[in-house]
DSSP file (Angstrom, degrees, kcal/mol; ACC not computed):
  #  RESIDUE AA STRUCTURE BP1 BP2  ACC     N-H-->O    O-->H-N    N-H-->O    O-->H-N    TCO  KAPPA ALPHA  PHI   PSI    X-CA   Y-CA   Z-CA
    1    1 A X              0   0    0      0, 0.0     2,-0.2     0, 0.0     0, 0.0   0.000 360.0 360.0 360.0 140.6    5.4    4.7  -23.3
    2    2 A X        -     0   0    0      0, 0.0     2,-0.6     0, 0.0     0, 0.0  -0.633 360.0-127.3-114.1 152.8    5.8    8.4  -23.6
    3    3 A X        -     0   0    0     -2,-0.2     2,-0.3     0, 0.0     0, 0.0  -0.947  21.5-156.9-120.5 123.8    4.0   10.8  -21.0
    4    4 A X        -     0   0    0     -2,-0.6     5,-0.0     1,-0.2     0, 0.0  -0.718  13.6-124.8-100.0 126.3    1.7   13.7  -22.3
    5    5 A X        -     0   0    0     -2,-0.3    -1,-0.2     1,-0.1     5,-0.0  -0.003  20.4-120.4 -45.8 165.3    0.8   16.9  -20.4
    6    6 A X  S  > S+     0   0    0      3,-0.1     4,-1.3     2,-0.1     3,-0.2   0.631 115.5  55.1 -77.0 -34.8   -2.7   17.9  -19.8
    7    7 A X  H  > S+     0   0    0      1,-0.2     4,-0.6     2,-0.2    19,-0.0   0.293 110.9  42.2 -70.1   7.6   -1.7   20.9  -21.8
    8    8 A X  H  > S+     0   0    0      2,-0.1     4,-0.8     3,-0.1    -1,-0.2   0.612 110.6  49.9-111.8 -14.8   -0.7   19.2  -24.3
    9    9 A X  H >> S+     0   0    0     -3,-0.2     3,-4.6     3,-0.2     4,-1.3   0.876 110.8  57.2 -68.3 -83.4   -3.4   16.6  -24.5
   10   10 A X  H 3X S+     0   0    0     -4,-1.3     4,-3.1     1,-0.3    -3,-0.1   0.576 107.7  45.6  -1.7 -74.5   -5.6   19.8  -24.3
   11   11 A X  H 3< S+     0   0    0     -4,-0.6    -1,-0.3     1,-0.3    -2,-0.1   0.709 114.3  52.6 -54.2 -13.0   -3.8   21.3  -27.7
   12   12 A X  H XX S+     0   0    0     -3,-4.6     4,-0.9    -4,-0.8     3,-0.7   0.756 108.5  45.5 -91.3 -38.0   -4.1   18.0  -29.3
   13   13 A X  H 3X>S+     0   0    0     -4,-1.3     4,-2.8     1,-0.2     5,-2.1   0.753 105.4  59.9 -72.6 -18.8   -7.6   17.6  -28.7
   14   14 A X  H 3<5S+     0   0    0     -4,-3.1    -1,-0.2    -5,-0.3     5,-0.2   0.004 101.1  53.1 -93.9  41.6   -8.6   21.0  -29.7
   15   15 A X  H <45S+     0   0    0     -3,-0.7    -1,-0.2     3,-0.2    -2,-0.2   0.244 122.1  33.8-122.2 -44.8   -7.2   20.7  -33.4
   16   16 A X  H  <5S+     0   0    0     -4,-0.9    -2,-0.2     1,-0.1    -3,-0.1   0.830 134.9  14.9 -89.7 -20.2   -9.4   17.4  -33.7
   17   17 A X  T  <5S-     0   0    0     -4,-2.8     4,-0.2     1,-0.1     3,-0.2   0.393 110.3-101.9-134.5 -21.0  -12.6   17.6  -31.8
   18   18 A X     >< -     0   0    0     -5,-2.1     4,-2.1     1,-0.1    -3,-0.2  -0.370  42.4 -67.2 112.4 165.7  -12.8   21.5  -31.1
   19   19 A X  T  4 S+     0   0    0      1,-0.2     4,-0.5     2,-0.2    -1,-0.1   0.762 124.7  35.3 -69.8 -20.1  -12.0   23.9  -27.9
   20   20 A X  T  > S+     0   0    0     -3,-0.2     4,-1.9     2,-0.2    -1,-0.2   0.895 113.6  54.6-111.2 -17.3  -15.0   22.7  -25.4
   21   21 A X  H  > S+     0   0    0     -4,-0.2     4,-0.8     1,-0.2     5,-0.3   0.947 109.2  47.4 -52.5 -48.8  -15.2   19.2  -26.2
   22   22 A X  H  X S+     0   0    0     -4,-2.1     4,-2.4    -9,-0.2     3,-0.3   0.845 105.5  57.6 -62.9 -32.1  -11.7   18.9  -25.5
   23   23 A X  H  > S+     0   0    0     -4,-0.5     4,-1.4     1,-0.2     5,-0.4   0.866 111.8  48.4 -80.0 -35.6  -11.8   21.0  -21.8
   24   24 A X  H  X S+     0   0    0     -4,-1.9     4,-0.6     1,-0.2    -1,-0.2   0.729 113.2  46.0 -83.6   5.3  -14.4   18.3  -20.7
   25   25 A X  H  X S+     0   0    0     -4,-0.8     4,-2.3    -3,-0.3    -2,-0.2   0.746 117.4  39.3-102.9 -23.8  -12.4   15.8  -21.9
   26   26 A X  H  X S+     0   0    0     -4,-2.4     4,-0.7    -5,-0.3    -2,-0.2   0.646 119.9  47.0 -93.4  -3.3   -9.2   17.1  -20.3
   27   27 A X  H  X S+     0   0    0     -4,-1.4     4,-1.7    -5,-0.3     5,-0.4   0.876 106.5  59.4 -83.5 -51.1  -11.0   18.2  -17.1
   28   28 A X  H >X S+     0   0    0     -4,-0.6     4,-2.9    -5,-0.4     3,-2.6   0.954 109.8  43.7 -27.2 -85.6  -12.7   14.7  -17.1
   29   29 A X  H 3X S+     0   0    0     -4,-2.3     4,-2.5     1,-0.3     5,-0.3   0.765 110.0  54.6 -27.1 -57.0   -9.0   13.0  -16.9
   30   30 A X  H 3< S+     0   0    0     -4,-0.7    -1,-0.3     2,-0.2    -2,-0.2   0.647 110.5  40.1 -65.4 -23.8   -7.7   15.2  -14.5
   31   31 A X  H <X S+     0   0    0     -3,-2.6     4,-1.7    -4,-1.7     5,-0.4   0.710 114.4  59.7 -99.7 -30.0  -10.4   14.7  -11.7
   32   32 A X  H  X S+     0   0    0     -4,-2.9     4,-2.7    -5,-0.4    -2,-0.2   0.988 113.3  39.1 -37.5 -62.1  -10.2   10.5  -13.0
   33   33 A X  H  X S+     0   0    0     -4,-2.5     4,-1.6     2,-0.2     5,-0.3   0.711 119.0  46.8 -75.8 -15.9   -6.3   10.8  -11.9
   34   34 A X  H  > S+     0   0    0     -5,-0.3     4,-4.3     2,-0.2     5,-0.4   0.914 112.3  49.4 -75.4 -67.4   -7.3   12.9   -8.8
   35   35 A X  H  X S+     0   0    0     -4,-1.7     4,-1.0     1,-0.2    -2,-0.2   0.898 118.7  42.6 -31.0 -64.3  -10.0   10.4   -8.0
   36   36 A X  H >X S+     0   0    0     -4,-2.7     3,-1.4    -5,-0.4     4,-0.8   0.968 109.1  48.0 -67.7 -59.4   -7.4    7.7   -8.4
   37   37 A X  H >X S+     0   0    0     -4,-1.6     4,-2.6     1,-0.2     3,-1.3   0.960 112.8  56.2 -52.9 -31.9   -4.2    8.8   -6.6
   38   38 A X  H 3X S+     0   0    0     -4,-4.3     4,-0.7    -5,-0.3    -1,-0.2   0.726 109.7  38.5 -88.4   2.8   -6.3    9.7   -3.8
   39   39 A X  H << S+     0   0    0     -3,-1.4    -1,-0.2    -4,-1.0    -2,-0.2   0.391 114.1  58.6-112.8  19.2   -7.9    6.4   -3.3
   40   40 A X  H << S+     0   0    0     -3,-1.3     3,-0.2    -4,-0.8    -2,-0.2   0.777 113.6  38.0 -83.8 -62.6   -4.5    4.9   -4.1
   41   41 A X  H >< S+     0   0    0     -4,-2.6     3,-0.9    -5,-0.2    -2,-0.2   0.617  99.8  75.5 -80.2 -27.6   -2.9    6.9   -1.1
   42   42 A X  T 3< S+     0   0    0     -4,-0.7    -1,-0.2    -5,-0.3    -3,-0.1   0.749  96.6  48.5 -36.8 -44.0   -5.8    6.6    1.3
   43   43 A X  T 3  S+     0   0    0     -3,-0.2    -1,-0.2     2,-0.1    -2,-0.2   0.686  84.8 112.2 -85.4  -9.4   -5.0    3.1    2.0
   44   44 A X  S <  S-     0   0    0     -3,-0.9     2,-0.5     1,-0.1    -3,-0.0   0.117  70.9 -95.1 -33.3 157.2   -1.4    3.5    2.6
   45   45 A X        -     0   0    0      1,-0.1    -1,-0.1     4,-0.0    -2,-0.1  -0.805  25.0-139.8 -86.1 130.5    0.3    2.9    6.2
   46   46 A X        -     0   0    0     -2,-0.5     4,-0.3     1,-0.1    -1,-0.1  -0.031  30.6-112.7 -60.3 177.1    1.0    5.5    8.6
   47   47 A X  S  > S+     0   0    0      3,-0.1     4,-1.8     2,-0.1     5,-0.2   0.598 121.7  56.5 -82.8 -12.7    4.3    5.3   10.5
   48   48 A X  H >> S+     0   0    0      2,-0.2     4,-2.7     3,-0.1     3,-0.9   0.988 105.9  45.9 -64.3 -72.2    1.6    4.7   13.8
   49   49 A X  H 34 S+     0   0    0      1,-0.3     5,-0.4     2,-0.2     4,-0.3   0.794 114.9  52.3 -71.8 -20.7   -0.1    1.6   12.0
   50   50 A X  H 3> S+     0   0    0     -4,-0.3     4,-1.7     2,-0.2    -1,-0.3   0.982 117.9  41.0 -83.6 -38.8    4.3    0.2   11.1
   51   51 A X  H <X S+     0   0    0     -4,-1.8     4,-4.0    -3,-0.9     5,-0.3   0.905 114.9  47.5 -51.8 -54.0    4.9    0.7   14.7
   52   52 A X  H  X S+     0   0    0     -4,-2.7     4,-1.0     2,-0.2     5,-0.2   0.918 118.8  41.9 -58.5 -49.4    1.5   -0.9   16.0
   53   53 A X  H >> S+     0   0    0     -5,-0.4     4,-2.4    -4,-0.3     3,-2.2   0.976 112.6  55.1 -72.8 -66.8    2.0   -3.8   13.7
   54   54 A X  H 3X S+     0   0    0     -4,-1.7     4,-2.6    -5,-0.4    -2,-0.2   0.852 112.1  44.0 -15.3 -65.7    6.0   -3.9   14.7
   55   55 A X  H 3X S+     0   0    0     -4,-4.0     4,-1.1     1,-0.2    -1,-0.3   0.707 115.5  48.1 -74.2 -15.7    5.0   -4.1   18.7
   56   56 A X  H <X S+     0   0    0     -3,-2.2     4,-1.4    -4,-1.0    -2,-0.2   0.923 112.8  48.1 -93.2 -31.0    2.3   -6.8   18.0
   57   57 A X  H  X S+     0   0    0     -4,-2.4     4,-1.3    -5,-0.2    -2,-0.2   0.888 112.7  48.9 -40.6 -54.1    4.9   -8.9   15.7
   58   58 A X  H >X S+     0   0    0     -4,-2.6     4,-1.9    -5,-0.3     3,-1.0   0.941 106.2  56.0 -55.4 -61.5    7.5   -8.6   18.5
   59   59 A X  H 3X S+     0   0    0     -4,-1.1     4,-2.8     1,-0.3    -1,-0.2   0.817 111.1  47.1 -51.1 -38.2    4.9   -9.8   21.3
   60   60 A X  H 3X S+     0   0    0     -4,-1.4     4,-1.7     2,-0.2    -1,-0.3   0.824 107.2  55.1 -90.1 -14.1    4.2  -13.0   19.2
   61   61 A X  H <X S+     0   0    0     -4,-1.3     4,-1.9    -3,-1.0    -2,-0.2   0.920 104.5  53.8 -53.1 -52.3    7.7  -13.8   18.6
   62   62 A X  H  < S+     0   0    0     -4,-1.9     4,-0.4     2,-0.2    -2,-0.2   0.747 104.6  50.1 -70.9 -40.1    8.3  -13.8   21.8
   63   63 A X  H >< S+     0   0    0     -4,-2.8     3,-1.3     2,-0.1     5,-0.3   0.953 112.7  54.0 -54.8 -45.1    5.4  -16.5   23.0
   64   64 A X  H 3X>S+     0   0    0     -4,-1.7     4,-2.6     1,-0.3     5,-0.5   0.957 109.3  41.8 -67.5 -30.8    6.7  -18.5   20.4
   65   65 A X  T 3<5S+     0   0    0     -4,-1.9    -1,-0.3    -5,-0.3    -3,-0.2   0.593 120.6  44.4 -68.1 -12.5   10.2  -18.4   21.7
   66   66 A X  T X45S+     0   0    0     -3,-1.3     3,-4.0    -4,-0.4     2,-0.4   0.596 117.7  45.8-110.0-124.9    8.9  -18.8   25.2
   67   67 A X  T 3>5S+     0   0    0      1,-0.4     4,-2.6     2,-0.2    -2,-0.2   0.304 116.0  44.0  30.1 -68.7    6.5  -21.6   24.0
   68   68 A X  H >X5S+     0   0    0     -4,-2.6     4,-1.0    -2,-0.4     3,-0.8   0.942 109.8  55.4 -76.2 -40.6    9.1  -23.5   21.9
   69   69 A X  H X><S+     0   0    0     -3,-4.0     4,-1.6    -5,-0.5     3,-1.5   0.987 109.4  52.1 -69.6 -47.2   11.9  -23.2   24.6
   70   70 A X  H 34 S+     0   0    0      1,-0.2     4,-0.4    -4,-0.2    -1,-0.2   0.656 112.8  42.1  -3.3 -58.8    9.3  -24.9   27.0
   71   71 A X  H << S+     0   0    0     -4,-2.6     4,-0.4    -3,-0.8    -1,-0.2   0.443 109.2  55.4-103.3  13.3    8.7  -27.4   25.0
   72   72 A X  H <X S+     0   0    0     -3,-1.5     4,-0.8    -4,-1.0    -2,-0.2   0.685 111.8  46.7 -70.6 -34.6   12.2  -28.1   23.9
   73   73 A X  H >X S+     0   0    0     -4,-1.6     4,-1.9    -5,-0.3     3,-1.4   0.938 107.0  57.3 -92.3 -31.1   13.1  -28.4   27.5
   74   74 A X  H 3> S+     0   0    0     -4,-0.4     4,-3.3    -5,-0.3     5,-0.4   0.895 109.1  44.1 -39.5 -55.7   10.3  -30.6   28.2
   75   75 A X  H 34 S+     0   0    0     -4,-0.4     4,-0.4     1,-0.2    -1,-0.2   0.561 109.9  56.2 -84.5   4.8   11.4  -33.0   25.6
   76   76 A X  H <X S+     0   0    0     -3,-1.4     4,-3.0    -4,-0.8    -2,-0.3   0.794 110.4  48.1-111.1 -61.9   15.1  -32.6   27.0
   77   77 A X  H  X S+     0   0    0     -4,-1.9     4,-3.7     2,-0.2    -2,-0.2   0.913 111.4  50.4 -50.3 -46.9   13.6  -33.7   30.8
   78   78 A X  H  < S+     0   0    0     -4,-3.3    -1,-0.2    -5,-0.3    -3,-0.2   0.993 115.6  40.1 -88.8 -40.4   11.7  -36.8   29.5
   79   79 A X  H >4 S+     0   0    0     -4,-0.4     3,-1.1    -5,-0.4    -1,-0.2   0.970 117.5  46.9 -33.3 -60.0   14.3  -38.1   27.8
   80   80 A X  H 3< S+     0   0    0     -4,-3.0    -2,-0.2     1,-0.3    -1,-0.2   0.861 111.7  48.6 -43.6 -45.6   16.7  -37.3   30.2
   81   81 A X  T 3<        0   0    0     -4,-3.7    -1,-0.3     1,-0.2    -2,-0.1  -0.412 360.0 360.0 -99.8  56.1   14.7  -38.7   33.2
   82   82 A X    <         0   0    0     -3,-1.1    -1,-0.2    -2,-0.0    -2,-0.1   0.104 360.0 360.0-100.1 360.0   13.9  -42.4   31.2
């Protein structure tokens, strides 16, 4: 797939449809692709929300790891003490 200019769509559309139909069609595009990268990038993650998610990940690893050694050792006692 080959990548086209807006000034070059532009020159290609004024040979075929004429000089102001072709600036609303190549102004049209350009505020589409505006419209779009910015509601593309809007949802992205900050480096805050990869940190914030990072420290809440950690905290539940660490109940389960607390949690499973607990009940490891639990199941280590009642065996042990049969």
């Amino acid at each position: 797939m080959s990548t086209i200019t807006l000034t070059e769509l532009y020159s290609l559309l004024t040979e075929k449809v004429g000089k102001e139909t072709a600036q609303s069609l190549t102004s049209y595009i350009e505020s589409k692709i505006e419209k779009e990268v910015e509601h593309n990038t809007k949802y992205l993650a900050t480096r805050e929300d990869l940190e914030k998610g990072f420290k809440e990940q950690s905290r539940w690893m660490l109940g389960v790891f607390i949690t499973l050694s607990l009940m490891i050792l639990g199941l280590y006692a009642t065996i042990l003490l049969k």
